[in-house]
N, C-alpha and C positions, 0 to 999 in steps of 0.2 A: 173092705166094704164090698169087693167084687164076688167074693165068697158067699153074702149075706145078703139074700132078697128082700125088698121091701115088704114081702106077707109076711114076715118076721115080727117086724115092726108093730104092725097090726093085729095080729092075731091075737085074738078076744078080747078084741077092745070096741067098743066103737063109740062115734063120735059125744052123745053123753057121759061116757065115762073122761073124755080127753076134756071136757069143759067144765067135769066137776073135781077133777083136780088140777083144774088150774092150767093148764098144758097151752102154751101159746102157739097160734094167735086163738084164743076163746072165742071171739067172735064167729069163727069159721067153722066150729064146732057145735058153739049154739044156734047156728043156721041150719045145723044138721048136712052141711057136707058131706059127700061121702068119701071115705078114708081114702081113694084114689087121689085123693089131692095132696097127702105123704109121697105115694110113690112116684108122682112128679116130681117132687122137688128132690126127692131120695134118691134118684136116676141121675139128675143133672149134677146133685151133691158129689157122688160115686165119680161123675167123668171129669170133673174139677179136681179130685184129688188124685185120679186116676195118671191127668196128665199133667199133673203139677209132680208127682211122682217119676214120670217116664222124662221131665225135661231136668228134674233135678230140683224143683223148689223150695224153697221149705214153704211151708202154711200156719199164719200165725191167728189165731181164734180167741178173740176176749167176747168171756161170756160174764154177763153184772147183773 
């Protein structure tokens, strides 16, 4: 993830496109947030895995 910037992410999308297909949370999207509100969360995502990495953890993710 350290490799991979959150403009990644984004790039040619914007917030319309994320809430017409469906892309959670919709709410945030049909407000017309602007897509910096990915790279928030994409930042802190990257340093949680970063030092769950560097202490040895593993990380378990259920996605439904």
């Amino acid at each position: 993830m350290a490799a991979t910037p959150h403009t990644v992410l984004v790039d040619g999308v914007t917030p319309q496109d994320l809430a017409a297909a469906d892309v959670y949370p919709v709410v945030v999207w049909e407000r017309g947030e602007p897509l910096e509100w990915v790279a928030d969360h994409y930042r802190q995502l990257a340093r949680f895995f970063r030092v769950a990495a560097r202490d040895g953890d593993a990380v378990f993710m259920w996605i439904s």
